[in-house]
N, C-alpha and C positions, 0 to 999 in steps of 0.2 A: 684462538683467543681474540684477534683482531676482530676477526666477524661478532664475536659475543658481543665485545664490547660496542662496536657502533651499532647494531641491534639493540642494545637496552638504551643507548644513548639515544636512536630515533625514535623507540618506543616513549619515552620521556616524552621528546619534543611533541609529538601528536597527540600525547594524552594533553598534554594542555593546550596545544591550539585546538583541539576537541573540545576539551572547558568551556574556552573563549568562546567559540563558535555558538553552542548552545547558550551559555548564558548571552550573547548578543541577537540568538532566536527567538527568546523571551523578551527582550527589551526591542526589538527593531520588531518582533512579532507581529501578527496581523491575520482577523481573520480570513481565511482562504476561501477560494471560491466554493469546492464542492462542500467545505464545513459546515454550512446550514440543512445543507440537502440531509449527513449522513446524523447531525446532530440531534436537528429538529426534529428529525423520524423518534431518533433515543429519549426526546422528551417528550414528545407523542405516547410512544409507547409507557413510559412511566406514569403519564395520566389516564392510562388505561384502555389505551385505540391498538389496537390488532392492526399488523402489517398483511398487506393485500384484499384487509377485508376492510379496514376501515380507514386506511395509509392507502394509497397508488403509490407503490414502491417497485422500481426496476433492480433492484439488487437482492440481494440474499441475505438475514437480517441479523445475522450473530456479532457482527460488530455493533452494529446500533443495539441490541439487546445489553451487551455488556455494558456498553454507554450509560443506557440507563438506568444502572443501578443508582451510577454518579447523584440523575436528579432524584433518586429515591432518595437518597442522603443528604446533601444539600438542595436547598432550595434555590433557584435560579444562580447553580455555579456557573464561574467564568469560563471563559474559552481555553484559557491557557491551566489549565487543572485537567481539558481532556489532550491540550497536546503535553503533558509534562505525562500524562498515561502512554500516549500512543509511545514519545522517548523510551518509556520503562520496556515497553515491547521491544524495541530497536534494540535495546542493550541485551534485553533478555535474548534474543537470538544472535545477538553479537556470542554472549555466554555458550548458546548450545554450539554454535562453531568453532568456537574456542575448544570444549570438547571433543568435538570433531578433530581438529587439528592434532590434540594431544593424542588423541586414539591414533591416528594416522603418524605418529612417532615423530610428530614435529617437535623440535625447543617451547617449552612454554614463552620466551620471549616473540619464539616465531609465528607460533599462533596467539598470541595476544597482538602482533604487528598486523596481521592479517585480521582479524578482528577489530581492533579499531580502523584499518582500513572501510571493515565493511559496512560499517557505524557512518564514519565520512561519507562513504558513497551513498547509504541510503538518505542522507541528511541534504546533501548536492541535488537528490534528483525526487524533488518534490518531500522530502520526509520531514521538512520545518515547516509540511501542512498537513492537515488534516485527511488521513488517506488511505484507502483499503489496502493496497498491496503489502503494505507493511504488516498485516497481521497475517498473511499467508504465509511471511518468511518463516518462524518458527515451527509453524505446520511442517512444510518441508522439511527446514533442517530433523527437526526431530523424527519423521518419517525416513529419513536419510540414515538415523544411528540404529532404529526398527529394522532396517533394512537390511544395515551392515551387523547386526545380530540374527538375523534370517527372522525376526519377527515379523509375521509376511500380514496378518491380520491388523496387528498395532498399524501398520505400515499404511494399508488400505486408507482403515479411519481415522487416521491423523489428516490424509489427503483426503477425505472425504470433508473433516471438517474444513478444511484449507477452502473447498467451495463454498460451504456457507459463509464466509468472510466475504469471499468475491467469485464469481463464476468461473474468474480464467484460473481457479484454480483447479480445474478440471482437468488442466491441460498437463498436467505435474501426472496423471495417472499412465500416460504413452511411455515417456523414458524408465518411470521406475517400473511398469510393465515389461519391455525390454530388457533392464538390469535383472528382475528376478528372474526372467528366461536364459540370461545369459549367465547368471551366476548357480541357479538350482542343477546340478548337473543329475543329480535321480527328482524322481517326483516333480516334477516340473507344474504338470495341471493340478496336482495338489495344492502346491506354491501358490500358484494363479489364482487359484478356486479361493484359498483362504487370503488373499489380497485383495479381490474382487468383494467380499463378503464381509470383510473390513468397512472399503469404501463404501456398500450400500447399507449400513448399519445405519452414519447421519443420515441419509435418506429417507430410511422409514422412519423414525423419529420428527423427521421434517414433517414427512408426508402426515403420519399420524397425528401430528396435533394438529397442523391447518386444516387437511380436509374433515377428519373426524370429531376433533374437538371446538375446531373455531368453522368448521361447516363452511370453509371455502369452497369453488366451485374450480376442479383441478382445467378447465380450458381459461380459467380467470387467473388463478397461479401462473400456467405454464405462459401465457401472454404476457404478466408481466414481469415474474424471473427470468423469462428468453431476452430482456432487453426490447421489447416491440416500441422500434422508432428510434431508438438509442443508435443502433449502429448508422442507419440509415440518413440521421442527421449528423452524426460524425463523420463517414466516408462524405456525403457531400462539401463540406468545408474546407476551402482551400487546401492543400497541401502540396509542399517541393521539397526538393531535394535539400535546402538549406534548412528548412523549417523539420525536416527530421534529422540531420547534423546536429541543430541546436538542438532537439529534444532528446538525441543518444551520444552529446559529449561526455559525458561521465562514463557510459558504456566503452565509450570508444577509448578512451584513459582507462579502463579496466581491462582492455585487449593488449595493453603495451606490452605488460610481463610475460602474456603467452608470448611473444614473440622469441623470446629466449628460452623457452623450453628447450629440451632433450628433442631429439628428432624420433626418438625411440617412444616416447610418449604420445605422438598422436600415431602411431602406427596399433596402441592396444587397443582391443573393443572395450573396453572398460572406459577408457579416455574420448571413443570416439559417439559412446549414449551420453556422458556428461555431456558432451558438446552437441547432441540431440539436444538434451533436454534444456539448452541454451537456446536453440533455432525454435524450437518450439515455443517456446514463450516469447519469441519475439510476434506471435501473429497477431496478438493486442493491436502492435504499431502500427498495421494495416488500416485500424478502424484511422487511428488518432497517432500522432507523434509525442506524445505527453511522456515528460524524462518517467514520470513514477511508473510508467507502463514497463519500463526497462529492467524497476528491480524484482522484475519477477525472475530474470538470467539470474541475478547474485548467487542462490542456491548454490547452483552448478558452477557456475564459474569460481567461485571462493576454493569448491570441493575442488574441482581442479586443480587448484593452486596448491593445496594442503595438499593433494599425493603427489605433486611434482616439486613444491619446495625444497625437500629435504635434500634432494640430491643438486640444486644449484649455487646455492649460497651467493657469493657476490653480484652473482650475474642479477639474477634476479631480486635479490636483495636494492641494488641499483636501480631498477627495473618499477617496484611496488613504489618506494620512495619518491620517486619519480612524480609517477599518478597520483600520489596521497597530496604532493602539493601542489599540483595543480587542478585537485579536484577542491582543496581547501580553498586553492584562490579564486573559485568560480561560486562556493558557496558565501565567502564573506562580499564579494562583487554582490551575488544576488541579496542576502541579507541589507546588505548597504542600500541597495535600489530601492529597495518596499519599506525603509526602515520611517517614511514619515505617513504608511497609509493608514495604521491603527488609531493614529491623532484624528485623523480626519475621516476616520469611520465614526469615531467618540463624536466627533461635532455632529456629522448627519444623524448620528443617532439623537443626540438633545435639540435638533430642530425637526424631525420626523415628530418625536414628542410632542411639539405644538402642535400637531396635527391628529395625531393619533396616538392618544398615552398608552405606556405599556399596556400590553394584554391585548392590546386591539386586535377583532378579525380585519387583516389587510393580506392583497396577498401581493407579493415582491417577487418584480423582474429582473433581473439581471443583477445590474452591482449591488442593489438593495438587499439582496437576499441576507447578507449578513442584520439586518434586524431582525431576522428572526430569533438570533442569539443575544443581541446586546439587547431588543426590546419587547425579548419573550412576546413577539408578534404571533398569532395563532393562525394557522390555514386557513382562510374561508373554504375553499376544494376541494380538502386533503384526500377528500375519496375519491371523486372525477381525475383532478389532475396532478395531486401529492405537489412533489419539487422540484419537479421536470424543470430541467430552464432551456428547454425547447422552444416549451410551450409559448404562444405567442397570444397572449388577448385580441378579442375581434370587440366593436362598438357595445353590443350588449353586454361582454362582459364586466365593461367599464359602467354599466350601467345599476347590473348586478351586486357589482361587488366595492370596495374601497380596492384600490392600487396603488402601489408606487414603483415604477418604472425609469430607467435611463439607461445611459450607456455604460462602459465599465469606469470611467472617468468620475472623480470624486469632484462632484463641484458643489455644494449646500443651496446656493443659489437656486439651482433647477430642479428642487425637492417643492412639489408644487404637488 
């Protein structure tokens, strides 16, 4: 009864510093770097430009797709309308794990603790921006409950969609490939056969409307779905050993509680593809150190947790508690940090104005790039060079086109 009790009493506590958190994401809010790249594409698309035919798009377009039903509805909505969506997502897969948990014969209190856990961790590691990997969580979990109902098909093409969100979600097909090998004890290449046939379902749906109905040219696709240039200019970019610490402290605070496992639980194969399918999705990190690169682990890690909770109670219990508040003190720190940059994204925006009123074709380097959403600025390139922020203008193209350029620094002054 002891455990129950301080169980519903920490459940309390977190559900409202959870509160706080989010409502201080909306007020300290701001918009994020990659938010113009995945936005502007969804408002693009709503006024009627095809991705990769009429878009230079490096990603896979079903988030922005969804996105822009938004501008089909309103007219020039705000930014914080699609991070209050991308939340509903964050919760909604909170919900399927919470299922999870229950399935796996946890306390409802015990999986709602682990659930708002997972809510906090994806919120710490980039999810109070604007961000693909968050809509591959649900993909997962719910491919996870497919899974553990031997629905091997569902299974496939929930992971199947998982990649149109983001590519690495490709990488999610290895360890549940392994699980239904290790779990179909007859029919095994059946299993596989109808998992596999799952996963290429989105595919030809993919395939068939670009190449056949939007007459894409599939060596034009595959160039720019592979990422071409993306990795290439990410592994060049500094990186050290502290600068991937900073980007997987949240990861590393969600490692504490295995530490108290059962010694019996990393000895099962069952426990030891969860924790595949955790190494595995760490190969992002390689390109870039970016925390959001991290919650692509949550899946498997959460699920970890849900089949070993049950049998540790305090230890663990200790353990999660733990991590939730110092993942909370690392998300209101980062909050607090950016909490004066939306003021003075608003300023650059009504001094850009004087130079190029909304609507303008201008096309934005670097920190600028958020006018594309506060000043519904329109691509001059969108077909050559989409929203790459690689790309680097050369003298003609300043010649070409209108620009605004600078470094990531908010200064009004140097808006020239």
């Amino acid at each position: 009864m002891l455990y129950v009790r301080l169980l519903r009493s920490f459940n309390w506590i977190w559900t409202l510093l959870l509160g706080l958190t989010i409502v201080l994401s909306f007020i300290w809010g701001y918009i994020s770097w990659d938010a113009p790249y995945y936005l502007s594409i969804a408002r693009d698309i709503s006024n009627g430009f095809v991705p990769y035919v009429d878009i230079y798009n490096s990603y896979t377009p079903l988030m922005m797709y969804l996105n822009s039903i938004v501008y089909e509805l309103i007219d020039e909505p705000g930014y914080f309308i699609f991070l209050g969506i991308q939340y509903l997502v964050t919760f909604f897969s909170a919900f399927i794990f919470y299922r999870i948990g229950v399935d796996k014969k946890l306390k409802p209190s015990e999986a709602f603790c682990l659930s708002t856990l997972l809510v906090m961790a994806v919120l710490s590691s980039d999810g109070t921006a604007i961000i693909l990997e968050v809509y591959i969580l649900p993909c997962v979990l719910f491919a996870y409950i497919a899974f553990s109902r031997q629905q091997f098909l569902v299974t496939g093409l929930l992971l199947g969609i998982s990649f149109f969100f983001k590519q690495y979600g490709l990488l999610n097909f290895i360890p549940f490939g392994l699980m239904i090998l290790n779990n179909s004890k007859h029919q095994k290449f059946k299993s596989l056969l109808s998992f596999s046939m799952g996963g290429l379902i989105p595919l030809a749906i993919f395939l068939l409307y670009f190449l056949f109905i939007e007459k894409v040219e599939f060596a034009q696709l595959l160039m720019q779905i592979s990422g071409n240039g993306y990795a290439e200019n990410k592994i060049q970019t500094e990186k050290s050993f502290f600068s991937l610490l900073v980007g997987a402290k949240v990861f590393l605070l969600l490692l504490l509680p295995m530490l108290v496992l059962r010694k019996m639980a990393w000895t099962s194969r069952r426990f030891c593809l969860l924790l595949l399918g955790v190494g595995i999705n760490l190969l992002p990190v390689l390109i870039k150190n970016f925390p959001h690169y991290f919650i692509l682990t949550f899946p498997y890690l959460f699920i970890l947790y849900a089949e070993n909770m049950e049998k540790l109670k305090f230890r663990q219990l200790a353990a999660l508690n733990f991590s939730f508040l110092l993942i909370f003190g690392l998300l209101i720190l980062r909050l607090n940090r950016y909490k004066n940059v939306y003021s003075e994204q608003l300023q650059v925006s009504k001094v850009a104005q004087e130079k190029y009123p909304k609507g303008s074709s201008v096309y934005l380097c670097d920190g600028y790039r958020f006018l594309y959403i506060l000043n519904n600025y329109q691509n001059p390139v969108l077909e050559k060079q989409g929203y790459r922020d690689w790309f680097v203008p050369d003298t003609q193209f300043y010649k070409e086109y209108n620009v605004l350029v600078r470094d990531y620094c908010v200064d009004p002054e140097r808006l020239e």
